[in-house]
N, C-alpha and C positions, 0 to 999 in steps of 0.2 A: 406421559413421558416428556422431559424438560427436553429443549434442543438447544445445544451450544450457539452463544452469541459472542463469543469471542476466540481470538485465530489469533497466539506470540510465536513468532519468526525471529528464532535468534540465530544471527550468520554472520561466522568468520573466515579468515581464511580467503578475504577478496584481494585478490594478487592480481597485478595486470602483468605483460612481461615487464616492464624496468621497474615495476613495483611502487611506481608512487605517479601514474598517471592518474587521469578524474574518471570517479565514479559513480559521475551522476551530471545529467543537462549544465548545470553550475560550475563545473569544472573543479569540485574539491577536491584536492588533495588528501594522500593518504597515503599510509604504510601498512605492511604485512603486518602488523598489529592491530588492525582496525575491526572495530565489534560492533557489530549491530542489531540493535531492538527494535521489531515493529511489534506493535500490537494494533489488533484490530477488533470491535467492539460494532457488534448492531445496538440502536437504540431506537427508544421513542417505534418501538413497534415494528423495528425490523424499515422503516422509512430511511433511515438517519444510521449511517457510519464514519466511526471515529478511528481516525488513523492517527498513531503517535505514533515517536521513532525516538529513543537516546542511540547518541551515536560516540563509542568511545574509540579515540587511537591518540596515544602518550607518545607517540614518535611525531604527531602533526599535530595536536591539540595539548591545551595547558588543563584544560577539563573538559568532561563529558556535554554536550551540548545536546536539549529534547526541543522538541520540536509535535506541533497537535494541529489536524486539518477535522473538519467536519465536513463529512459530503451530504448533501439532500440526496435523497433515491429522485428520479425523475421516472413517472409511468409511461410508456407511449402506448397508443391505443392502435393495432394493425387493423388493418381490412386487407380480406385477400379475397379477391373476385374469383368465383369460378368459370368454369367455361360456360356457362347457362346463365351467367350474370348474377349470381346469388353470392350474397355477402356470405364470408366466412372469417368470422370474426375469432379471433383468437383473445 
């Protein structure tokens, strides 16, 4: 059995009240026309996720603008002491 390695979130219909506040840390503007793509991709073994994003809205942009992040997975290693002092390693 194969297991899905990728996850498309398409989402419109992002309204603030006065409808063209930022929707997003950058402060970008937008209108009730505004559509957006992510996709998301494991790679390289399930280590390694690729995030893209096209972001279209014709009331605040002249064209669609994409945009790709790659993340490294980062492992961390727990220890969780018991009461008896025994490592319980997860």
């Amino acid at each position: 059995m194969r297991t899905a390695t990728r996850l498309v979130i398409d989402t419109i219909g992002l309204a603030d009240k006065g409808g063209r506040g930022p929707i997003d840390r950058f402060r970008t503007p937008h209108t009730n026309q505004l559509h957006v793509v992510e996709r998301y991709r494991l790679h390289n073994a399930g280590k390694n996720i690729e995030v893209s994003f096209t972001v279209e809205d014709p009331g605040t942009f002249t064209m669609p603008w994409k945009a790709k992040v790659d993340f490294q997975r980062r492992l961390r290693r727990r220890v969780f002491r018991g009461l008896d002092g025994i490592d319980l390693r997860r």
